[in-house]
SEKE-802092 format. One record per residue (C-alpha): residue number from 0; residue in three letters; chain; x, y, z. Coordinates in steps of 0.25 Angstrom, whole numbers. Layout:
SEKE-802092
SITE   i  aa ch     X     Y     Z
SITE NUM ALA  A     X     Y     Z
...
//
This chain:
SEKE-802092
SITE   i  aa ch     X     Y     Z
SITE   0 UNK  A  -217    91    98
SITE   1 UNK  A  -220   100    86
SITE   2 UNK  A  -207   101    75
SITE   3 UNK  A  -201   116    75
SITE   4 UNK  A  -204   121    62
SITE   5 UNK  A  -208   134    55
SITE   6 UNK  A  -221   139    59
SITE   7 UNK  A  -225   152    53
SITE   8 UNK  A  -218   164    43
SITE   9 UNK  A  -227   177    43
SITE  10 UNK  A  -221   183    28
SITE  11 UNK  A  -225   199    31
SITE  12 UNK  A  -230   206    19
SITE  13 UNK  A  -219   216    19
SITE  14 UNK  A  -204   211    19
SITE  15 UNK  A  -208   198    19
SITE  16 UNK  A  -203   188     8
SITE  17 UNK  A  -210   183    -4
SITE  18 UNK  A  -219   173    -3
SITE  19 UNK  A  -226   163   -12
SITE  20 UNK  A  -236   153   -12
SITE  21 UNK  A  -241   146   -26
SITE  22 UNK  A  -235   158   -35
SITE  23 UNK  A  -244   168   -24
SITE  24 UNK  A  -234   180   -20
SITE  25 UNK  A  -241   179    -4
SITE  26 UNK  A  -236   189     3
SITE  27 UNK  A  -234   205     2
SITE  28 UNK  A  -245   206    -7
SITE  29 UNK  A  -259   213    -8
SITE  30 UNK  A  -267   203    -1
SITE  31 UNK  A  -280   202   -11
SITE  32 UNK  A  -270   197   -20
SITE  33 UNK  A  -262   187   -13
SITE  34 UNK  A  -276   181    -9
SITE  35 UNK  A  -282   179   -21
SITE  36 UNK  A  -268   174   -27
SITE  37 UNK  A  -269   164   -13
SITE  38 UNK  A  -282   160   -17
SITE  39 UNK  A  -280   157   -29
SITE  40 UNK  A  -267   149   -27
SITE  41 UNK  A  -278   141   -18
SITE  42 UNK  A  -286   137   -27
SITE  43 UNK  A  -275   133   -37
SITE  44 UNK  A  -269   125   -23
SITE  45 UNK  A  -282   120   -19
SITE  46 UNK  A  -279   126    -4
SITE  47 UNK  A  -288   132     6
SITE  48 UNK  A  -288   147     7
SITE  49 UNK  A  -295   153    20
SITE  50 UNK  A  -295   167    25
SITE  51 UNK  A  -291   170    38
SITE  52 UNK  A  -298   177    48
SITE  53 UNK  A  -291   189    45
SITE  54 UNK  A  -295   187    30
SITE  55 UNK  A  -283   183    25
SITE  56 UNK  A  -280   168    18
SITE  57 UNK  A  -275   157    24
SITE  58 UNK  A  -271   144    16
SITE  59 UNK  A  -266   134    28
SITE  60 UNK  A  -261   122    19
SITE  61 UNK  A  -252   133    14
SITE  62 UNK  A  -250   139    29
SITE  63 UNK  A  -252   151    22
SITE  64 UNK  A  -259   166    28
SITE  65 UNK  A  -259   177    22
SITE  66 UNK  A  -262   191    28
SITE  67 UNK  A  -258   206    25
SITE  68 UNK  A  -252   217    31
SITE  69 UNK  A  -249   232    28
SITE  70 UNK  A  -240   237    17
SITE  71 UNK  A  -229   246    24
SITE  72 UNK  A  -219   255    18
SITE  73 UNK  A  -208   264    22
SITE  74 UNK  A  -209   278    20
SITE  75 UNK  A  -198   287    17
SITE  76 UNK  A  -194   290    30
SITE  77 UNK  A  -192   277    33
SITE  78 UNK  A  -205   273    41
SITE  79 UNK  A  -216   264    38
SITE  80 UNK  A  -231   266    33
SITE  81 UNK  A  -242   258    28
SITE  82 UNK  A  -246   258    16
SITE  83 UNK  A  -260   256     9
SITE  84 UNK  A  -257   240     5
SITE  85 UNK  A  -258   227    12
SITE  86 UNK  A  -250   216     8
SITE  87 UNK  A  -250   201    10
SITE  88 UNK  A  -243   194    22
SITE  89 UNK  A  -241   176    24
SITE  90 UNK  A  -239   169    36
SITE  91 UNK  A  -236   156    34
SITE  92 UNK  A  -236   144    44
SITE  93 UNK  A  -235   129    48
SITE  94 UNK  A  -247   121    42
SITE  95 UNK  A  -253   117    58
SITE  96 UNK  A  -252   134    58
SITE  97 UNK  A  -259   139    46
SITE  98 UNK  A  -274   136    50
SITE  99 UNK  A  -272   147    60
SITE 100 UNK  A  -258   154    58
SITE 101 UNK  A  -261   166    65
SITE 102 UNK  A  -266   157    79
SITE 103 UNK  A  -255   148    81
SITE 104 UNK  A  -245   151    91
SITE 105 UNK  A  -233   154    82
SITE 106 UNK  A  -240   165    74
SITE 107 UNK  A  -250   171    86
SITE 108 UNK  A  -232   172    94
SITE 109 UNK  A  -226   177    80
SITE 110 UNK  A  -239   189    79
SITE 111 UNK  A  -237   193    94
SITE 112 UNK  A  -224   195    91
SITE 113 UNK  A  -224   203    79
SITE 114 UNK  A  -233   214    86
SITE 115 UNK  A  -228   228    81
SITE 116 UNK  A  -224   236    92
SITE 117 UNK  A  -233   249    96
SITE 118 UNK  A  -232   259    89
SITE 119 UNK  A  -229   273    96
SITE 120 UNK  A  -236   282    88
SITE 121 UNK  A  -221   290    88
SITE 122 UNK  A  -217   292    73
//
């Protein structure tokens, strides 16, 4: 029987906490930049970086993927809008996890149930 245990934390872009890897600010960031900081780490580490198939970089012996999302602000009147930047978000999982992070049971539940609700077009 497996051991309970931590299996994944998502660290969103906005609102999430600091997070470092090897000196490298990971998330909340431009993401060319955090890449090529990534890559660079590496190399340094002597760890392989591979891209996922959404194009973003995954390093499994860190149990490390990194992905982006929209920059939101809030307006004056109190609601939300996009801006113009995208900013760098991490997952992190267990090491039997991180080939695949984003097929494996926990993460495919935890994605289904962070869908946003439909929006009305009422505003």
């Amino acid at each position: 029987m497996p051991r309970p245990g931590l299996v994944t934390v998502a660290v969103a872009a906005q609102g999430g906490p600091p997070v470092r890897l090897g000196g490298v600010e990971l998330v909340g960031r431009v993401p060319s930049e955090v890449y090529a900081d990534l890559h660079g780490l590496a190399r340094r580490e002597a760890v392989t970086v591979r891209v996922s198939r959404g194009g973003d970089p995954r390093a499994t012996v860190w149990g490390l993927s990194l992905g982006a999302g929209q920059e939101w602000e809030v307006m004056p009147g109190g609601y939300r809008q996009r801006t113009d930047r995208v900013l760098t978000n991490a997952l992190f999982t267990a090491p039997g996890l991180a080939a695949d992070p984003c097929g494996a049971e926990p993460v495919r539940r935890w994605r289904q149930d962070r869908r946003p609700e439909p929006d009305t077009g009422a505003g």
